[in-house]
N, C-alpha and C positions, 0 to 999 in steps of 0.2 A: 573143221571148217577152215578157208581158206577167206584173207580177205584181199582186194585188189585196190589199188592206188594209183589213176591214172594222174600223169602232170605231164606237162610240155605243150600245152594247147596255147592256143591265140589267135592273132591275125595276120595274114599272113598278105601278099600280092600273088597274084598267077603268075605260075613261074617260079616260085621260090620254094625252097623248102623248110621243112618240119619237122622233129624228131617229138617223137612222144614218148613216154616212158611209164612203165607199169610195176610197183611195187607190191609183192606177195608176202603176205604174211602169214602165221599159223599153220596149219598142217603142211604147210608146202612138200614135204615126200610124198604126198600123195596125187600131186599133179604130174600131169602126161602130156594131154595139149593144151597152151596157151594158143588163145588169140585175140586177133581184132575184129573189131566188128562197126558200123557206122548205119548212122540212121538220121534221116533230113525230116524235119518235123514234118508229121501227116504222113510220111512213108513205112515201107515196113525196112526191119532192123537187116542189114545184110552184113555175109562175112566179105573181111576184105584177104585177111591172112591168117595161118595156122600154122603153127611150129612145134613138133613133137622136142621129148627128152634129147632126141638124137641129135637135133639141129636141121630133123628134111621140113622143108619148108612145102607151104601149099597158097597160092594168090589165085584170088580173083582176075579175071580176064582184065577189066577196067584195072589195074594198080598194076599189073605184072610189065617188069623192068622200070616202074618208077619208085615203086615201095622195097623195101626191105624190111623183114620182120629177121629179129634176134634175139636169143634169149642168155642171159648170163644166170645160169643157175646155179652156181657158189652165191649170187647177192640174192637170186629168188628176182630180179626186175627179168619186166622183157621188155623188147625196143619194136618202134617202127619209123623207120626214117623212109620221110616220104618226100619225093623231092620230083621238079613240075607242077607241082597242085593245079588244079583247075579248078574255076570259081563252082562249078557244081557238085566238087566236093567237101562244100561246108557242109559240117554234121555235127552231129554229137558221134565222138568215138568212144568203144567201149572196149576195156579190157575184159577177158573171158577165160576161164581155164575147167577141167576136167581131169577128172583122174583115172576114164575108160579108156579104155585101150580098143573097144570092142570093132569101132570101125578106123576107116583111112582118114585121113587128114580133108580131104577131100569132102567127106560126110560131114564133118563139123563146120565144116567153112560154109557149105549149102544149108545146112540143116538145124546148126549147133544154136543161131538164135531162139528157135522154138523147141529141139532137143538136143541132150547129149551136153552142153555146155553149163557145169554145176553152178557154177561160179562166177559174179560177176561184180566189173566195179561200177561206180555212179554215172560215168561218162565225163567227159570233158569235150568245149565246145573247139572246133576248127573253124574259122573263120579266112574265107580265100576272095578276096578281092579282085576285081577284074582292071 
């Protein structure tokens, strides 16, 4: 079992940014892809970024050149520094990881809230202010 510990949430102004950070515990050699993922109450959950062992990275349309997803896998965290926010990215973010390999990076970020994505943490709230 893997467990995940997201921190760095709050509130923020539009415009500004935010670093989140996700701490992995327990089996962790057996993870592959970490990611993020966000979801606005009453919506469904989507992927925002996906980060293989290697470091290739995979964004969402919406977040791509604002977000950076990172992972330091000597501590086991991963990172998302997100920086512009716009108020309609308040959410609850979620840290998520997997230890298939089976598809691309790509398949997790579209698909990984409903398959594919073993593992996940409680979420923490992003609050973006206009």
């Amino acid at each position: 079992q893997v467990q995940l510990v997201e921190s760095g949430g709050g509130s923020v102004q539009a415009g500004e940014s935010l670093k989140l950070s996700c701490a992995a515990s327990g089996d962790t050699y057996r993870v592959y892809y970490m990611g993020w993922f966000r979801q606005v109450s009453g919506n469904k959950r989507e992927g925002v970024a996906i980060i293989d062992s290697a470091g290739f990275t995979t964004y969402s349309n919406s977040v791509k050149g604002r977000f950076t997803i990172s992972r330091d896998n000597a501590k086991n965290t991963l990172f998302l520094q997100m920086d512009s926010l716009k108020p309609d990215e308040t959410a609850m973010y979620f840290c998520a990881a997997t230890s298939s390999r089976k598809y691309g990076g790509w398949y997790y970020l579209r698909y990984g809230m409903n398959y594919g994505m073993d593992y996940w943490g409680k979420g923490i709230l992003v609050t973006i202010s206009s």
